[in-house]
N, C-alpha and C positions, 0 to 999 in steps of 0.2 A: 763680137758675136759669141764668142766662147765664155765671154764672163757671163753671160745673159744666162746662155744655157748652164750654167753650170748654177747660177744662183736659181736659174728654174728645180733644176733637180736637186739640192740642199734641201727650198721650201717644201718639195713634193712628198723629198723622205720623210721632215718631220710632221706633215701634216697626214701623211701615213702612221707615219706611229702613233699618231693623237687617236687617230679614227679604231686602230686597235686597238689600245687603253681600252676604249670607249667601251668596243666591244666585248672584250675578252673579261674586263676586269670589275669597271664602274657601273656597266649599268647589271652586270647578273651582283653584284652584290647587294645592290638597293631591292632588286626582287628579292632575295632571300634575307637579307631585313627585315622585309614586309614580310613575306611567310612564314618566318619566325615570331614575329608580332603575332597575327593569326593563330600559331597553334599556341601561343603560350596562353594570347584569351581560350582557346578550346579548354587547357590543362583548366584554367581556372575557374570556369564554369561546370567543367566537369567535378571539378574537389567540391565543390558547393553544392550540384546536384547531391551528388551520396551523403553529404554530411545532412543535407534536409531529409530525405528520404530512403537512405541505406542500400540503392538497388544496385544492383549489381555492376549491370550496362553503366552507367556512371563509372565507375571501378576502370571496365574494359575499355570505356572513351578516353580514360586518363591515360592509359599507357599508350593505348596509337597514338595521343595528340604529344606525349613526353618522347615518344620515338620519334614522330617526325618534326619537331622541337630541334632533338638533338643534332635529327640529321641535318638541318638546317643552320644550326650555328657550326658543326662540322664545316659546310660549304662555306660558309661567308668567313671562317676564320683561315680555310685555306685559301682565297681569294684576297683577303688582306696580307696574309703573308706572300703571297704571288706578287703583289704590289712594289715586294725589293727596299723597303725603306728598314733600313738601321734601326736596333733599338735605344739609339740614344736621341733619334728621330721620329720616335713613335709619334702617329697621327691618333686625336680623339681618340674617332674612330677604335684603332688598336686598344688604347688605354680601356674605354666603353667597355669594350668585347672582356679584357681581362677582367675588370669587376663583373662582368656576366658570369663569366665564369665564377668565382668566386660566389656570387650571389647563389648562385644554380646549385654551386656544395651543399649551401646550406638549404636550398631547397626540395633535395631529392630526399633525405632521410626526414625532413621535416613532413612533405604529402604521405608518406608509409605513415606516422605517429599518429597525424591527424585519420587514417585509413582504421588503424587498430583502438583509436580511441571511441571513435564511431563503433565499432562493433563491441568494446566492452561498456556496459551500461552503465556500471559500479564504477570503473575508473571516469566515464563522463559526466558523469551525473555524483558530485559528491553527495547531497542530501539524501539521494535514494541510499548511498554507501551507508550512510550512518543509519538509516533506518532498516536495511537488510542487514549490517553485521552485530551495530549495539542493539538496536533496540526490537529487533524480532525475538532475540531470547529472553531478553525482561519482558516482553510484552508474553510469550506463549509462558512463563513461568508466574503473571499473576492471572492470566485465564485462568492458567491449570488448579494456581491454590484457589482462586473463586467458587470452580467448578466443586473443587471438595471440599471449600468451606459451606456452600451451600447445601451438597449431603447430608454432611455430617449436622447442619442446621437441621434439615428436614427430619432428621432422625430424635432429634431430643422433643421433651414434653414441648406441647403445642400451647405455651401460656403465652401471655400477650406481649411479654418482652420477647419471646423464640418468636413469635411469628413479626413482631415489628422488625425486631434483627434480620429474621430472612427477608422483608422488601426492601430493605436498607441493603444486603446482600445482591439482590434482583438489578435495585435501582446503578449499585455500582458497577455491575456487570455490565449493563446494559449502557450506559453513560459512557464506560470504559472501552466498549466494543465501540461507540460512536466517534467516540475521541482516536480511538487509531485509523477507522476509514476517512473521518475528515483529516488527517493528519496524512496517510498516503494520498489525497488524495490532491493534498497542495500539493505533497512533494514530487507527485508525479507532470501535474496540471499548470500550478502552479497560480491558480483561480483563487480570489480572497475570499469566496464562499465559502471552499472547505476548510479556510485556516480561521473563518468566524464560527462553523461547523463546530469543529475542534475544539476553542477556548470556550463555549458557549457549554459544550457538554464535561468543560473539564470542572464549571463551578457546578455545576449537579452533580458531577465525580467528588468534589470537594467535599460536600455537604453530605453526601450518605458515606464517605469514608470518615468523616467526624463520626457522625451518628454509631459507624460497629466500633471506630476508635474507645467512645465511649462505653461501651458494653464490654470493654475489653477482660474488667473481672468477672464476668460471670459465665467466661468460656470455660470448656472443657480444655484439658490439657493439650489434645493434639489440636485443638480451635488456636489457642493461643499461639502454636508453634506456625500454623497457616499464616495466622496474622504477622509474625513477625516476619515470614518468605515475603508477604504479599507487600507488608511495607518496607522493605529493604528493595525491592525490584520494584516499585512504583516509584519510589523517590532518585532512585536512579536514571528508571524510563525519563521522568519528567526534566532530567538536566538535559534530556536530547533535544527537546524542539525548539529552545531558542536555535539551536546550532545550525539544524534544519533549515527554520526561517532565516538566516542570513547566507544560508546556502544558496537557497533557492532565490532570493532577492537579490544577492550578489552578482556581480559581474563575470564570477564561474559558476554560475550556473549548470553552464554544458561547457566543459573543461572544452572539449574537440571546435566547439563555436568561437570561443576566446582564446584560441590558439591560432584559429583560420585567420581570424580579425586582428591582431595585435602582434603576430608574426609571418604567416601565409600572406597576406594581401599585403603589407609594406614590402617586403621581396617582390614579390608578382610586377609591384606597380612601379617600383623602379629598376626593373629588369625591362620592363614594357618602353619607360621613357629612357632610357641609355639605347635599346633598337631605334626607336623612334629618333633618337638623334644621329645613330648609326648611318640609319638610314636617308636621313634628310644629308648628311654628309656628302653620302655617294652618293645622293639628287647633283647636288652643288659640285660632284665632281662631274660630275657627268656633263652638266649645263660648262662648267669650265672646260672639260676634254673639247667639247663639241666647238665652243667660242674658241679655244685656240687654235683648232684646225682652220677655222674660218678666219682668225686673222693672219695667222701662217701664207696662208690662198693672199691675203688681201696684201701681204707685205709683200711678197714676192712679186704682187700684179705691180704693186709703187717701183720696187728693185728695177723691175724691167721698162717700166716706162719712162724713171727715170735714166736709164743706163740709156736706153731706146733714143730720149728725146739730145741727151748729150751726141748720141751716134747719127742725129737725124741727116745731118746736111754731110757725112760721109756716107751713111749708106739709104738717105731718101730714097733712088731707086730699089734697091733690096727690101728696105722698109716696106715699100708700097707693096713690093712684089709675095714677101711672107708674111703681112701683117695677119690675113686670115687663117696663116698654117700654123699662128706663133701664139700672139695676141687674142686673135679670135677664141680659139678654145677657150684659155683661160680666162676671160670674161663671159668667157658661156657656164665654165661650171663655179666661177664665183655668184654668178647673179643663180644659179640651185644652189650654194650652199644659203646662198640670204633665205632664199624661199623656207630650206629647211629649217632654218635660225626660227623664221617666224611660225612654223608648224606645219608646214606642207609637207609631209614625209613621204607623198606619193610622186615627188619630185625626181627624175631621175637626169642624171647628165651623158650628154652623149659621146660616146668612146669616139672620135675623130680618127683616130689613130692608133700604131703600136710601140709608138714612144714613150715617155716618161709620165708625156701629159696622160694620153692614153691609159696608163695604165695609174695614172691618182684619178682620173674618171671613173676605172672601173675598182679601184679599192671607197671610191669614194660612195659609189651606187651600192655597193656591198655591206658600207657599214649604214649607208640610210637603211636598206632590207632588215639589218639587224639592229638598228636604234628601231623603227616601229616595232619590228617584232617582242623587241625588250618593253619599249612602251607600252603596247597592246597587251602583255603580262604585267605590266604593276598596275594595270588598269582593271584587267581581271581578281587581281589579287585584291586590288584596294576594296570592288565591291563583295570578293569575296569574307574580307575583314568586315566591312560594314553589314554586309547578314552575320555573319556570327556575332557581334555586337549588339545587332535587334533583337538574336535568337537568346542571348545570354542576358538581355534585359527583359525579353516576355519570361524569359524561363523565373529571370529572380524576382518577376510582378507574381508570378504563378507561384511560388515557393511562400510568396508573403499572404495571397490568396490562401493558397492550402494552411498554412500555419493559423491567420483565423478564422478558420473555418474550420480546423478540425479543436479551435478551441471553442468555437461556439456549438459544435456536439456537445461538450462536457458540460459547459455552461447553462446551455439551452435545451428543451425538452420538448417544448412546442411544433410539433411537425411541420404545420402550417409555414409557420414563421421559415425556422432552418431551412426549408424546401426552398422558398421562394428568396433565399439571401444564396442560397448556395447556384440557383438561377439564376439572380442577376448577375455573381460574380463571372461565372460559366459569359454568359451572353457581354459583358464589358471585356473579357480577357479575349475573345471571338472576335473581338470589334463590332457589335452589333448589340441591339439591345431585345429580341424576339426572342424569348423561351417559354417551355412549359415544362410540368412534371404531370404526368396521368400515372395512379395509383388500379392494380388491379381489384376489384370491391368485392365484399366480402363472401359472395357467392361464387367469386370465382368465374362469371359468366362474362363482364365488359369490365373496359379500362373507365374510369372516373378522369375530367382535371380536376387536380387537388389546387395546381399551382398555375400562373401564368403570367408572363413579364410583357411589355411592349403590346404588342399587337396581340397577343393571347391571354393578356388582364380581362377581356373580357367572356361572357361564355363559360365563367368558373363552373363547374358540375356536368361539363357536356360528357356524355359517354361513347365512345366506340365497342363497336366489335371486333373480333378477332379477323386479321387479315383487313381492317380498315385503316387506310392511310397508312401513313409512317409509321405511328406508336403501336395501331392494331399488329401492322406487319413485322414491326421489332420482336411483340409481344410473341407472336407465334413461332419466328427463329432463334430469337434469344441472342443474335449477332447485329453489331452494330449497323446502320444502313445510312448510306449518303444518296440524296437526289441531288441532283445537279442543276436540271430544269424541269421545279415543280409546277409550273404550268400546264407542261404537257404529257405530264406523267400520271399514264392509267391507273394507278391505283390512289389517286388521290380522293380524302374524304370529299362530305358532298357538300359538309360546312366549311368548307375550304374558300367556297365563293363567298361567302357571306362575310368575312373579313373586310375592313378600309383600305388595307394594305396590300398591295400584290407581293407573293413571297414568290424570288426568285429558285433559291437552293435553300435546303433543310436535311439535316440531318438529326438524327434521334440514336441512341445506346441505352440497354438495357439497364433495369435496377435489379439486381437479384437477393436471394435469400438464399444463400446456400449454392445449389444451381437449380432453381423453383424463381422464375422471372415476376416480379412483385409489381415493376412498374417499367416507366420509358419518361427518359430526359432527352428534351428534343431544344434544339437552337436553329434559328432560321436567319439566312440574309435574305432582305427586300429588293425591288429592284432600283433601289437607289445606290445601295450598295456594289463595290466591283470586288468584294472580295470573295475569294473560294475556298471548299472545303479539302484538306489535303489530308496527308497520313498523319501532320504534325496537330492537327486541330481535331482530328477522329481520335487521336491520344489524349490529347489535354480531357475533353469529353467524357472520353472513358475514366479518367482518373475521378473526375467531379459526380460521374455516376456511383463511381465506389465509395466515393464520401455520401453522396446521396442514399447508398443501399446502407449504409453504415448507421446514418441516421433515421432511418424506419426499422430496423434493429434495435439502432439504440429508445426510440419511443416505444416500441414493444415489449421491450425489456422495462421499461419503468411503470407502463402500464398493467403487464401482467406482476409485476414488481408489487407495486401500488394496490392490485385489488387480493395480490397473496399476501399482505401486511393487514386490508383491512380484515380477511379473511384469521388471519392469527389475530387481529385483535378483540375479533367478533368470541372465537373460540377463547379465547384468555379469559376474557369477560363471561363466558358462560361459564369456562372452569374454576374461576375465580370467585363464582356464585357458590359453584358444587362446592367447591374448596372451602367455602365458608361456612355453610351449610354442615358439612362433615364434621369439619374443628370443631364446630357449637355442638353437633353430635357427637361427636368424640369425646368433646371436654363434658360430657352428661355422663357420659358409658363410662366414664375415666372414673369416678366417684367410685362405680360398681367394682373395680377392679384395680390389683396389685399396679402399682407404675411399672413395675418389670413386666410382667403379663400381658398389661396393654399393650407398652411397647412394641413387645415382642410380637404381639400378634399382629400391631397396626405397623412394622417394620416388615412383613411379610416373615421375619426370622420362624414363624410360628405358625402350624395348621391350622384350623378350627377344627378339630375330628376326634373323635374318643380315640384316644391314645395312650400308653404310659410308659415307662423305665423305671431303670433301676438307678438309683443312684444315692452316693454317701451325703448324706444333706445332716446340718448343726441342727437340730429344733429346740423351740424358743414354744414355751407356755407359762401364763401368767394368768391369775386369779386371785380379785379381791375376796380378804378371808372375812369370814363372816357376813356374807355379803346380804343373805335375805334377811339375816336378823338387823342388819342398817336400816334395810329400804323399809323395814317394817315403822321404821320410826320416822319417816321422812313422806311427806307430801309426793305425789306425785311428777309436781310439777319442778318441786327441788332433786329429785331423783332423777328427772332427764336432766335436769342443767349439771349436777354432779359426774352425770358419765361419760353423757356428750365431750364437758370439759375435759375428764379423765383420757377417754380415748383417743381424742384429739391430741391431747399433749404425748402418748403413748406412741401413739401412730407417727406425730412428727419425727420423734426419735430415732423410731424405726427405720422410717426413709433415709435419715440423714446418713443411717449407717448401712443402707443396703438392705435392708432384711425386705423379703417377699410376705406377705402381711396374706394368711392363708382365709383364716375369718374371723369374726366375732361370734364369740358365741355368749350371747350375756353382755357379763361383766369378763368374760375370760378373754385372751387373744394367743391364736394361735399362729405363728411364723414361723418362715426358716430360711435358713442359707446355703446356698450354692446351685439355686435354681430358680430362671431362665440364666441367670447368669452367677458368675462365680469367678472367686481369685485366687482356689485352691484350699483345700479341707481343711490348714491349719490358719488362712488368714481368714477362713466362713468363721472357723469355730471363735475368733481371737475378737474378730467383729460384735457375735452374737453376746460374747458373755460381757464386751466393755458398752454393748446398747443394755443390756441388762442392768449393770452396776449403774448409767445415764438416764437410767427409769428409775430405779428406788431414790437417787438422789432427786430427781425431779420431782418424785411422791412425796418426799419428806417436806420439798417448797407448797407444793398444794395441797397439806396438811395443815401446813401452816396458816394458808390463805382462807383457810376453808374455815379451820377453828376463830380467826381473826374474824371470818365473814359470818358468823353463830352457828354452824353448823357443829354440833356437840357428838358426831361421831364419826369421822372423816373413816376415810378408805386406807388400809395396811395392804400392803401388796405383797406378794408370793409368785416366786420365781422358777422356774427348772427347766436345765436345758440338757440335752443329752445327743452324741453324734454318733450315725449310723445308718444303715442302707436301710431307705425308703423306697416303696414306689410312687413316684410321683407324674402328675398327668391331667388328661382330661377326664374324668368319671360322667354316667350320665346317658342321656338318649341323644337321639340324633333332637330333638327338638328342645334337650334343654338337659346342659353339662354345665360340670360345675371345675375348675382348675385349684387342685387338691393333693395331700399326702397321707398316706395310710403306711400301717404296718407296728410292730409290735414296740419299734424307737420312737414313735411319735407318743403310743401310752407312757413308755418307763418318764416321758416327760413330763408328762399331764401330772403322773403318781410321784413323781420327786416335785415338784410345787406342792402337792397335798404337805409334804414333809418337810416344807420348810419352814424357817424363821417366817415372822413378822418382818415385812422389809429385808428380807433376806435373799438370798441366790442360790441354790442348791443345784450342782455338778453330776452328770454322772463321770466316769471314772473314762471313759476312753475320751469324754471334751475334757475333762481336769486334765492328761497326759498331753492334751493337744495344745494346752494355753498354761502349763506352769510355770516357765520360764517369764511370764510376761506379768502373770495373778498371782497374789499370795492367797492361798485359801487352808485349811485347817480339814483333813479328814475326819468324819461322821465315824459314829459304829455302822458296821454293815445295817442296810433298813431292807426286813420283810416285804416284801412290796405283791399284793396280791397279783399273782398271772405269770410269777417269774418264782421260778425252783430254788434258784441259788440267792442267797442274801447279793442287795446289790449293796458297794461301795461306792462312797456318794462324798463328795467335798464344800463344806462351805466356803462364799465367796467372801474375802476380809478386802479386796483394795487390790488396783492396780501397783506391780511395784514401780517403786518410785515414787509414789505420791504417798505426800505425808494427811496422817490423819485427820481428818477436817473435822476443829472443837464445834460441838454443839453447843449455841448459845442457850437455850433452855430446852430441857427434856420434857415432853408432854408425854401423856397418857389417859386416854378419857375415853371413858365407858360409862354404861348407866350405872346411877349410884357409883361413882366413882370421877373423880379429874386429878389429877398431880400432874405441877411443872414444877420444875428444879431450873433454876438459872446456876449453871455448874462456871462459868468464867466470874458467877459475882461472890460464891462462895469461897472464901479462907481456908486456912487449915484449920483452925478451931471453930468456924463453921461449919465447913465440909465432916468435920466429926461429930456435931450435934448434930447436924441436917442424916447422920447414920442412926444413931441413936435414938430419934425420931423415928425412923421410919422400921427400924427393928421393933420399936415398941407397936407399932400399928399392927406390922407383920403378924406379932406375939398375939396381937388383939383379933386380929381375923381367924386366927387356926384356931383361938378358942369357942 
């Protein structure tokens, strides 16, 4: 009888101790397995929220979920270490937990990277990097040289190579400005429209930078140095958008996305499945604690039956007599532990007693209390896991939702269109397929539908009024509104009935413009439907309404866009007439007037107003000698082609050197230098007298031409220049000026050409001092010159120095009654001595 009991209370302890295990150990740790699973999916839905949309709440959701993460593997790690097993007996389990650890190291500095990567846009986004740091300064440095090389275009003569060069200038602008928005526009978008955009206007970029390439000798000096900024910073720009395009086409695209992907989520996911098996663990231990307790119960009930049926036929009576104080019990709380084996956990056994049995009765009821209650928490847990798993798969359907959809703003223009895709998404992500958009119209007085999905496709153009139905009544709070039962909700429209479909709950959120309410996006469930609208689904809503406000923006913006381009192109074209109009005008006026004068006036440099100054000006006067006794002998019609030619070739000269060309008078021309413009007194005066010496030698060629052509008494030309203070100006009425110089240095000009050679150049004495160093010239005797007191001193002009004497191949000289040429290179020295001889003898013959 003493062994019985004594193997009764051996079995009792250890089926006590199993039932504590059970409780204390096995099963809170598979609960905090599980709730460690649970918050690690929060962490990872939350990092994915912010990396799509940067809000903040994301941010704040990640740290309570990594907190209560932590606290949770804190628990289940002191719970396995409470377990008492050795470390050279580590269970899985154990092992698991330490690479959790391990994993988690590397997880915690990795979410902060991913956290600051998001928020810098340069570090996540390389393509935009290269476009903000290389090529925003090449780019603003050949705007800028554009900008002034078009200036400085608009400012030179208006001939037909200057004004094709400036559209050539226009066109590269223009092409060049289109080529960086289509090129930001990938890099931002990442859409092939703006990178066909792009390459499309870079062959128009092509073709009008040939076209100024080509032009390139006939710039001006600072033109040329533009040119050379503008192609050194284009050729540069252009090494960046291959770099770009394999940026943005690549797989780091968004550095912070291919970090989430290819290091965030392998951690996540096998930190997820080491809990997961953590926790299936302590299932398995648990189902074992529990079965050992129950077979513990069931060995003992064998121990005693058998000891029992050996002792029968000594103690039969005593048998009979305790079988129900002994036996009994324990076949009462073996047949509840079976119960509980099978799932009965509302099973309880009953304390008979305050013995041994008694009291594994009531540790036995105590640990069923605490196995359901452990149960009825992994139960709550699991479907707490499986809503966050729903929550975090609608979230990342939503996330791919908003991503095309805010790429089909960029893409797409179309109202209509975007409206009613940005609806169906709205109403598919809702569970439902019933939505509209009502736009407010352009009077301002009712709501329009513009849009309508499911059951409000039809009825497109219905209008409300304010405070009608949902949308009216959106429209006039400006805050979101949920019905719950629109059946019976008084403020519903009156076309409400006319529908096929009975609409249970509806809700609608506003579209705003600023804070100016534009429209109302409304989703409806039918009564087929059982689902409802919450704070989760008045969010989503509101999000698709701000993509919705975003794209009635974005269409007003292309439209007012659109009709201020046709409006510049309408004005371009008109100015572009004017423009034309004036050039032709201009280039007629131009004729009448100096190229410096013009200029100056059609640069605005220049008044129009009778005006004058003082100033040190070179003057240049020139006069064919003998000039009415030529024309005396010449036809009319040979005397304009004579002077015409004459002055023409005169005039080119002038230009080439600068000189302001004052007027013709005759056969005379009178110019000078250092005004409208000037390079300083001694480079006017150094100019005037080397375009002087470039006139006599170009007289000696159409002397030439003219005698070859039978004209028998060409033009000799006479030169004089002299420098000193003129006034110079506008002379004249208001109704008609003349741009002119006067004063006592313009006559001693006039009067030194009287006294000069034939084909000569005659100095006065303060330009002789200004250009000696550069001229060799031979002083005059002082010349009487009438209007001047003192003899002036006067220098003839022999040759720039440096330059050697240029042989005349034959000398002419022809007059009436008179012609001699000498060919002086074919004459010898006992030639050249008769050819004296000869002409001494004529000499002798004429003074006789």
């Amino acid at each position: 009888m003493l062994l019985v009991v004594a193997l009764n209370y051996l079995g009792s302890i250890a089926a006590v101790r199993n039932i504590n295990r059970t409780t204390d150990l096995s099963a809170p740790s598979a609960v905090a397995s599980a709730r460690a699973q649970a918050n690690l999916l929060r962490m990872l839905g939350e990092v994915r929220g912010y990396l799509a949309l940067g809000d903040e709440s994301y941010r704040d959701g990640y740290r309570l979920a990594n907190e209560a993460f932590l606290a949770d593997m804190r628990e289940l790690e002191g719970l396995l270490r409470a377990k008492g097993e050795s470390p050279a007996g580590r269970s899985n389990a154990e092992l698991g937990m330490q690479e959790i650890g391990q994993l988690l190291a590397e997880w915690q500095p990795l979410s902060e990277q991913l956290f600051e990567l998001r928020n810098d846009q340069l570090r996540r986004e390389p393509a935009l990097k290269i476009l903000v740091s290389d090529a925003n300064p090449l780019i603003a440095t050949v705007v800028a040289s554009a900008k002034a090389m078009m200036l400085a275009q608009r400012n030179r003569d208006p001939t037909a190579a200057n004004t094709a060069l400036l559209a050539d200038l226009a066109s590269f602008q223009s092409s060049f400005y289109a080529m960086v928005a289509g090129l930001r526009g990938y890099v931002t978008t990442g859409r092939e429209s703006f990178k066909y955009e792009y390459q499309a206007n870079l062959n128009i970029n092509e073709g009008a930078w040939s076209n100024i390439a080509k032009e390139g000798t006939t710039l001006a000096a600072n033109q040329t140095a533009l040119i050379d900024r503008m192609a050194k910073s284009r050729t540069a720009f252009l090494e960046l958008p291959a770099r770009m395009f394999e940026a943005v086409e690549g797989e780091h695209a968004r550095e912070d996305l291919y970090l989430f992907r290819t290091k965030a989520v392998p951690i996540a996911e096998r930190m997820l499945a080491l809990l997961d098996a953590v926790a299936t663990q302590e299932q398995r231990r648990l189902q074992v604690d529990l079965a050992g307790g129950r077979d513990q119960l069931e060995r003992a009930q064998q121990i005693i039956l058998t000891v029992g049926a050996a002792a029968v036929l000594s103690g039969l009576l005593l048998g009979l007599i305790f079988r129900d104080s002994i036996a009994g019990p324990i076949q009462r709380l073996t047949g509840v532990a079976d119960r509980v084996r099978r799932g009965d956990l509302a099973a309880r056994a009953k304390v008979e007693s305050g013995d041994e049995i008694g009291k594994l009765a009531a540790s036995f009821n105590s640990m069923t209390v605490q196995l359901a209650s452990n149960i009825g928490d992994l139960e709550n847990r699991r479907r707490e896991q499986e809503n966050l798993a729903r929550r975090f798969r609608r979230q990342s359907e939503y996330l791919g939702a908003l991503h095309d959809t805010s790429l089909g703003l960029i893409a797409r223009l179309d109202l209509a269109e975007l409206l009613s895709d940005l609806t169906s998404r709205a109403a598919q992500l809702l569970g439902t397929e019933h939505g509209y958009v009502y736009l407010v119209d352009e009077a301002g007085e009712s709501l329009e539908r513009k849009v309508g999905v499911g059951v409000y496709a039809t009825h497109i153009g219905q209008r409300l009024a304010i405070n009608e139905g949902v949308a009216g009544t959106v429209w006039n709070t400006g805050e979101p509104l949920v019905i719950t039962d629109y059946q019976n909700w008084p403020g519903r429209a009156a076309a409400a009935a006319q529908m096929d479909i009975t609409i249970r709950a509806i809700m609608g959120v506003p579209l705003k413009s600023g804070d100016t309410v534009v429209g109302v996006l409304g989703i409806a469930y039918d009564d087929a439907s059982a689902l409802d609208f919450g704070e989760e689904e008045v969010e989503l809503l509101k999000r698709f309404g701000q993509l919705a406000s975003i794209a009635l923006e974005n269409a007003q913006l292309h439209t007012a866009t659109a009709a201020a381009r046709r409006e510049a192109e309408e004005a371009s074209n008109r100015v572009g007439e004017q423009n034309r109009m004036l050039e032709s005008l201009s280039s007629k006026l131009s004729k009448y007037l100096s190229p410096q004068v013009y200029s100056s006036i059609f640069s605005g440099k220049r008044n129009v107003e009778i005006s004058s100054s003082r100033k040190k000006l070179t003057v240049f006067f020139s006069d064919i000698a003998d000039f009415t006794a030529t024309t005396d002998k010449l036809e009319s019609e040979e005397l304009t082609e004579l002077l015409n030619q004459y002055l023409t070739e005169m005039a080119k000269i002038a230009l080439e050197h600068g000189a302001t060309i004052d007027k013709y008078v005759g056969d005379a021309i009178l110019a000078f230098f250092g005004d409208p413009e000037t390079k300083g007194t001694r480079e006017d005066a150094l100019a005037c007298v080397r375009m002087a010496i470039a006139m006599q030698r170009r007289m000696k060629e159409l002397q030439r031409e003219w005698v070859d052509a039978g004209y028998k008494l060409p033009f000799h030309l006479r030169i004089g220049i002299n420098t000193g203070y003129c006034t110079v100006g506008n002379f004249g009425s208001e109704d008609r000026m003349d741009y002119t110089i006067i004063g006592g240095e313009v006559n001693l000009a006039s009067r030194l050409q009287a006294h000069a050679d034939l084909g000569g150049v005659l100095l006065a004495h303060e330009t002789w001092a200004l250009v000696k160093d550069d001229i060799e010239s031979e002083e005059l005797t002082p010349l009487t010159i009438k209007g001047f007191s003192e003899p002036v001193r006067s220098y003839r002009v022999l040759r720039i120095r440096g330059d050697q004497p240029t042989p005349v191949p034959v000398l002419r000289h022809i007059q009436e009654g008179l012609r001699v040429e000498i060919d002086v290179p074919f004459l010898k020295d006992a030639g050249r001595a008769e050819a004296i001889k000869v002409l001494e003898e004529f000499i002798a013959q004429l003074r006789t």
